[in-house]
Structures are given as C-alpha cells and as structure tokens.
N, C-alpha and C positions, 0 to 999 in steps of 0.2 A: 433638483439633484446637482451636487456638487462636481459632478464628474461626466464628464460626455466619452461615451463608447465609439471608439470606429473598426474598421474592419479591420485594423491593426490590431488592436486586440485581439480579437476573435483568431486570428493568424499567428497570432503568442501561445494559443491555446492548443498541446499535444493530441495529436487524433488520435489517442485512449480515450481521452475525454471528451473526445465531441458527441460518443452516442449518448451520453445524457442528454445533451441538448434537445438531440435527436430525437429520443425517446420522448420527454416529455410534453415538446411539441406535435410529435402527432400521436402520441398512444397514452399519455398519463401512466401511472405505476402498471397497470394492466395487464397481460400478456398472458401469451397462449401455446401452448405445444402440445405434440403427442405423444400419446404412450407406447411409444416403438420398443421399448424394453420392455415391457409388461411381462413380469417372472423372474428379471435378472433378483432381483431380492424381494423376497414376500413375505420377511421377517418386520417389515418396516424399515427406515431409510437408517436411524440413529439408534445409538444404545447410549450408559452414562459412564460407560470407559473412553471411548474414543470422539464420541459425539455422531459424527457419521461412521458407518459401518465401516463403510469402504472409503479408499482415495476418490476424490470427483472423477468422471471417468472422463479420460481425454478424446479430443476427437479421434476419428477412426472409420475406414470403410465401413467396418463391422457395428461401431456404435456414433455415429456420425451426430455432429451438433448441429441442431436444426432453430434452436431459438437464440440466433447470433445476433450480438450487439450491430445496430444499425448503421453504426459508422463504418463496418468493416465491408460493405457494400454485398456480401454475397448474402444465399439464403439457407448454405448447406457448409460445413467443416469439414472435412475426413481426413486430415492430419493431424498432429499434435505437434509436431517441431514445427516451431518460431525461429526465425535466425536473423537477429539482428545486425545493420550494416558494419556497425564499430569503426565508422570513419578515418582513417589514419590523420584527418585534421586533427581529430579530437584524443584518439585513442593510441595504445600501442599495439593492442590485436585484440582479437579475436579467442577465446580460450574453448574450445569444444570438447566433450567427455560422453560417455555412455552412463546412464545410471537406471536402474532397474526397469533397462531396457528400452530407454529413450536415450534419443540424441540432444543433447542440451549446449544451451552458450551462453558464453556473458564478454561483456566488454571489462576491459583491462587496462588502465595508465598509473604508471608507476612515476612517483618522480624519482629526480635525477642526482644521482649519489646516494641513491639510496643500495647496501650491502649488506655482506653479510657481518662485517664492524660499524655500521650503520645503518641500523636497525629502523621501519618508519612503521606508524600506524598502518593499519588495514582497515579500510572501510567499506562494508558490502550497501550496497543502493538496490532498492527492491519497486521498481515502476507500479502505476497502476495497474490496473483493470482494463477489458476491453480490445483495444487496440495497443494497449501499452507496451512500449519495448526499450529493451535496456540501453539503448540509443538517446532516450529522454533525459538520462542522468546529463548528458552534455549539450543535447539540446533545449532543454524547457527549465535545466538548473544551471546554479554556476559552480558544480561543485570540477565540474571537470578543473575548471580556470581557477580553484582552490586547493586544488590537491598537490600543485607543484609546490606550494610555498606556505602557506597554511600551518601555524605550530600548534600541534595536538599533543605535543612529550612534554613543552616548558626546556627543551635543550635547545640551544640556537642553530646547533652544530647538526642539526638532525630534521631541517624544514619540511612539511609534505606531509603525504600520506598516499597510499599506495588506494587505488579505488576500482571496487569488482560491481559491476552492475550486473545481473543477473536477469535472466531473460525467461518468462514464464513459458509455459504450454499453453496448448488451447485444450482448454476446458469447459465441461457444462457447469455454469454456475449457478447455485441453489438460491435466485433471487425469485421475485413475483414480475418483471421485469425482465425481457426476452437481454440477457448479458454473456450466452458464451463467447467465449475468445479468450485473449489469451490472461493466463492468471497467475497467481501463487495460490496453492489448496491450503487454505487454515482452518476447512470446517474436519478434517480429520483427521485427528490429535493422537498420530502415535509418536509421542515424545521422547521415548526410547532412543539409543545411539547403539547398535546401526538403530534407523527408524525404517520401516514398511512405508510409510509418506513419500513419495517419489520427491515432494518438492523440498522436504527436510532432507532428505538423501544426498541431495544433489548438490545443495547448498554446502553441507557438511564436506560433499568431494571437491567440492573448488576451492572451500577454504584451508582443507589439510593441503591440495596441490599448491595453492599461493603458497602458505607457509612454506613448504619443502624448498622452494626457490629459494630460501634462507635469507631474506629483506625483510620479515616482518617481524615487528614489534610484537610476541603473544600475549604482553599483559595489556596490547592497546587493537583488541578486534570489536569492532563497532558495527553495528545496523541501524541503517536509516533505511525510511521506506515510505511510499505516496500513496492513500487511499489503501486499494488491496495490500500494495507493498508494503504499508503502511500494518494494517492487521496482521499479515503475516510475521513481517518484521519483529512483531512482540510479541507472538508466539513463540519464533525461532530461540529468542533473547531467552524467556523464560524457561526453554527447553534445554539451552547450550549455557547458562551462567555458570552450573555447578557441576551438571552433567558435560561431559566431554564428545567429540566430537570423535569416530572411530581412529584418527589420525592424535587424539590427545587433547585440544583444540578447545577454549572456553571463548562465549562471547562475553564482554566486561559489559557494558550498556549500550541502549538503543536508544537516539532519536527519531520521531515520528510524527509525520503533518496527517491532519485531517483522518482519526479514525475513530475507533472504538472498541467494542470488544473482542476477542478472538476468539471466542469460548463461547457465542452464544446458538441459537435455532434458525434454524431454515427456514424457505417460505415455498419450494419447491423440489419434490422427490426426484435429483436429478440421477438417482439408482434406476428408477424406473419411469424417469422420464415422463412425470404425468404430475399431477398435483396431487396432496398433503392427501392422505385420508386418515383414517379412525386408527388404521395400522402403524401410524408412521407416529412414533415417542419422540418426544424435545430430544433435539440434538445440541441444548444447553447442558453444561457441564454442571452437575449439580455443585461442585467446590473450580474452583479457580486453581491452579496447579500451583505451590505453592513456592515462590521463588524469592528472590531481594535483590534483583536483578535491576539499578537502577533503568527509569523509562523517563524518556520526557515526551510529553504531548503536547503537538502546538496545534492549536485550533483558531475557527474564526468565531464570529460572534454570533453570525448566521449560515447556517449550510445546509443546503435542502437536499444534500447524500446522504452526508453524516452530520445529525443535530447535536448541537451545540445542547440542549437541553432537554426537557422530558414535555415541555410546551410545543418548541418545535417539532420533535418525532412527532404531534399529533397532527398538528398540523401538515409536517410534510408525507405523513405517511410512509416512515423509513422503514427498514429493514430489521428484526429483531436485533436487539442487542447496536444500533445506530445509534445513539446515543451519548459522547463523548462526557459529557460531565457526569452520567449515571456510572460511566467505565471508572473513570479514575478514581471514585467513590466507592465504587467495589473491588478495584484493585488494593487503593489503601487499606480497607478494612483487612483485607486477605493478606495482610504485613509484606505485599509489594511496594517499595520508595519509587512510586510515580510522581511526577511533576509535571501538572499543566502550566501552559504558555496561552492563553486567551488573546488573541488581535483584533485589529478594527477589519473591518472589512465595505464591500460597497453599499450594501444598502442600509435605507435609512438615509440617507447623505452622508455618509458617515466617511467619506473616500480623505477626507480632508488628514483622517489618521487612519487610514487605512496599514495593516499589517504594525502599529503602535501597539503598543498594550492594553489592555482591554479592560474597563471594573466587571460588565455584565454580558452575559447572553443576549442578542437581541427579542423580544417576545413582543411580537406581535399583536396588537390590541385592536379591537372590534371583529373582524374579521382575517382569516389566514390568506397572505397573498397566495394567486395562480403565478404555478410556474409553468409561465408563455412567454418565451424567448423571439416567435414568431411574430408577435402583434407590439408586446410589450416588451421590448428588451431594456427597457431601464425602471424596468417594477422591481419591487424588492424581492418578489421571489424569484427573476430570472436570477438577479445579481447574487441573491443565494446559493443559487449554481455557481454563478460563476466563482464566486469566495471559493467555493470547492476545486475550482477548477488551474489555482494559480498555484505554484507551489511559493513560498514565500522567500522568494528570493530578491523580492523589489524592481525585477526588470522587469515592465509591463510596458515599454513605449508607448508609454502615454505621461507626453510631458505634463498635463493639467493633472495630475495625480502626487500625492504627497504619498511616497510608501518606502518605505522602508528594508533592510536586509536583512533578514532573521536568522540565515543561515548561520553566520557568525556564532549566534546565541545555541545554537543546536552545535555544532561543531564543540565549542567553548562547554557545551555538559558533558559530551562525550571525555572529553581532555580531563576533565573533571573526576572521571569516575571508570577510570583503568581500573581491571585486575587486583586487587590488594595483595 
C-alpha cells in the first residue's frame, strides 16, 4: 500500500462520519429496533406520490429515536433541534427561524463588500448524516476559506460568495443500519412551494431571508451537499430550478460529493418503527420528477456508503437506490444534465492519484473485501469508507499522499451554469 494511515487522519475525519466506522466494526449492516409506534401508520410506510407518506419523524419525548447512530454516544433522542456552534473564527453568525414548528439554524459568512450594488453568489452547504453539523462546512472543508475570494460571476469587481450551511434535525432514518441523528429528509418528496417537507421548508425560509438582506446574486443560488446533504441537495435543486421558492427564489445548479439517488426505497419503516412488512409499498418514485436542473456529481472509485457501481452495491451491501453510476444513468435518461466527476481514491494503492480523475470503478475480483477498520485498516474495504469519508478538498495531513483539490472544479460548474 502506497499510503500509511495515522491517527492524523482518522482526526481529519468529521464525527458525522465516524458511526460508519463504528457501525461496521462491531454490527456489519445489521440492526435492530422497536416497534414503539406500532399504529402510527398502517397504510404501509410509502405511496408513489411522495415516496414516504409522511416527513421522517423527528425525535421527540412522544416519539423518541432509539436506533441512533453510534457515534453520537447516547442510546435514546427526544429532541429534534441541533444547534450548531457557527464559530466567530470561521463564521459571521448564527441565523435561527421557526418553521413548521421547529426551531432551525445554519451558519452564515458573507464576504466583504459584498451589497446591495454588489451583488455575490449564495451558496447553501447541506452536511452529512449522523452526527453531522453545519459547522463541518468550515471545519472538514475549505469552502469557508473560499467564499471570501473565490470568482463564481466572471466579474473581478464582485469576489466571493456569500455561504449558508444548514443544519439538520434529528431524525429516524429509514436505513437497515441503526443511523438516527441528525439529517436532511429526502425520502419524502413534497416538492410543492410552500412544501409540507419541514426540511424543504426551511431551507426555502433561509433562502428568501438571505436574499431579502439584498447581497445576493438571484441568478447565482447554488447547492452543494456531503452524503445525506449530498441527496438532499438534488432533491432540493430539482425541486427549486423552475418551481420557485414562496419568497420567488430559483436554485440555478447543485454540486455534490458522494451520493446517489434521492428518489429511491427504504429499508426500514421509520413510521412505525419496526421493519419492512408485506404492508409497506416501494417508496421508489416510479418516474424521477422531471427537471434540467444542471447537477454535478463527484464520486470515488470505491465506496462502501455510496457505490460507485452495481458490482460494488453487491458486494458492500448498500442502501436501495446507493448506487452512484446506476443514479446518473437514470437521471440522464430522465433529460436531467448530470455530470459525473469519478476520483482516485485509497484502495487498491491507488493513494498515489488519489482524488485525480478516474477512467473506472474499482471492482473487486475474486472475492468482496470485509469492511474492518478494527483489525484491518488499510484493506481496501476499510479505505472504501474512508473514500467516503473525505470530502474532496485535498487537505488530509498526510504528507505521503498525492491528492488533489476538487473543490475548485465543483465551484467552477456552479459558475458555469447560473440562472439563464
């Protein structure tokens, strides 16, 4: 192996993302809960309007998450607000709002000279899963440290981009895989403006509030998003391109690392809190909602969340609809202009071009690696997580690593493909 890991790494790595680790070393995909709602819906969990009936239910005294991500150290949830710190190193505040009946925040840094005769991009940032919080935009990427200067108009006179990180709820999440905490809901799809979807809602209220502050660019609003944020994200995009926002509000295009579809089935009835039965109908969308909302999707080569291919989902045992090259395949057919980004990543030795550009999937031959980060951390199925686990921005201290900044390249489509 080309590459030697040390705890430096591992310390790179945002604790959203460390209950995979967690998870897969001591429980494999597995997992278990109860049916403490048993009656809240006994229509079955999904229909082939919205996909899920209802919004994921947040936690709550009344309906409390009990199969929480392991990172998060507890065994029980009963809140839904997350409030993330929004560092004044990093940030310029804190933005809090009420929306259908949650208390919500995200982090906010605008650069400087940016008015209302100077006009700058708006870019929303959408965290992972888990433990994820919109604090990660500045910690585990560099967009914070790109947003002051950064040309996303092609004006000189106009540097920057104004950057809204958005902070999930905790929620039960519908995996096979104990993951509530905190998220963005993309399994239920009311794409409508107002939207029912608390986390489309909400999104929608931060973005007319930013605008109204009269600094932003409207043919230049952009989403980017990691993992969950990452699905979310191009839901959102293909919900807000053409359809408006209750404040007016269109998203132009979204860049996104590590995901796949946002439209497809569950693996666990988190209505009723129990697993899948005979009752419960695909919460796959039988058409893709139909949009031309440019996307880019940057992917690794190997990734044992979200598979690079239809070889790896077998092997790693993903999540319906986990899949990244089976997504962009079905997005294109459905006359959405997606654009994959394929990187190198760690295994395989392959660290030497890691986050470079990519010809293939990695597809593993003879047998599927175990992903055991505990015995094995430099097999190629730990480092498949870990692929998963870096956002591609190239700061990984670890000097014996060739890697690259991609962000540039996601930024630069965005720029690319404002509002017409």
């Amino acid at each position: 192996m080309l590459l030697s890991i040390n705890k430096h790494d591992f310390q790179k790595l945002p604790l959203w993302l460390c209950w995979l680790l967690i998870v897969y070393m001591l429980t494999g995909c597995g997992g278990s809960g109860g049916g403490d709602d048993a009656g809240v819906m006994d229509m079955g969990a999904c229909n082939s309007a919205t996909g899920l009936r209802a919004p994921l239910p947040a936690c709550s005294p009344d309906t409390p998450c009990t199969r929480v991500a392991t990172n998060l150290g507890v065994q029980t949830i009963e809140t839904s607000e997350v409030i993330p710190v929004c560092a004044g190193l990093y940030w310029d505040a804190r933005l809090t709002q009420s929306v259908i009946g949650y208390t919500r925040h995200a982090c906010i840094v605008r650069p400087s000279g940016a008015s209302n005769t100077s006009k700058r991009p708006l870019v929303v940032w959408f965290h992972g899963g888990g433990d994820g919080s919109a604090d990660d935009a500045a910690t585990t990427t560099q967009l914070v440290a790109k947003a002051g200067n950064f040309d996303l108009t092609g004006d000189v006179a106009r540097p920057g981009f104004t950057l809204l990180a958005v902070q999930g709820r905790n929620l039960r999440f519908p995996t096979a895989a104990p993951r509530d905490g905190h998220h963005h809901d993309f399994y239920y799809r009311d794409l409508d403006s107002p939207s029912t979807n608390p986390d489309i809602a909400n999104v929608d209220a931060f973005i007319d509030a930013v605008v109204q502050e009269g600094i932003v660019d409207t043919n230049r609003i952009y989403v980017m998003g990691w993992s969950n944020g990452a699905f979310f994200s191009q839901m959102y995009a293909i919900a807000r391109n053409t359809t408006t926002t209750p404040g007016g509000n269109n998203v132009a295009s979204a860049a996104v690392f590590s995901a796949a579809s946002p439209f497809d089935d569950i693996s666990w009835n988190v209505l009723d809190n129990e697993a899948l039965d005979s009752n419960d109908s695909s919460c796959a969308l039988q058409n893709i909602p139909s949009s031309t909302v440019p996307i880019q999707m940057v992917y690794r080569t190997s990734d044992s969340a979200v598979a690079c291919d239809t070889a790896q989902a077998t092997c790693f045992q993903t999540e319906p609809g986990y899949v990244t090259e089976q997504w962009i395949n079905d997005a294109s057919n459905a006359g959405i202009p997606i654009q994959g980004l394929r990187i190198g990543g760690l295994e395989s030795g392959a660290s030497a071009t890691q986050d470079a550009d990519a010809p293939n999937c990695t597809d593993f031959t003879g047998s599927c690696p175990v992903v055991d980060c505990s015995n094995s951390p430099l097999n190629d199925g730990c480092l498949s997580l870990i692929n998963h686990l870096r956002w591609p921005d190239g700061d990984y201290t670890n000097a014996n690593a060739f890697v690259m900044d991609r962000e540039p390249d996601m930024l630069l489509f965005l720029k690319n493909n404002p509002l017409m």
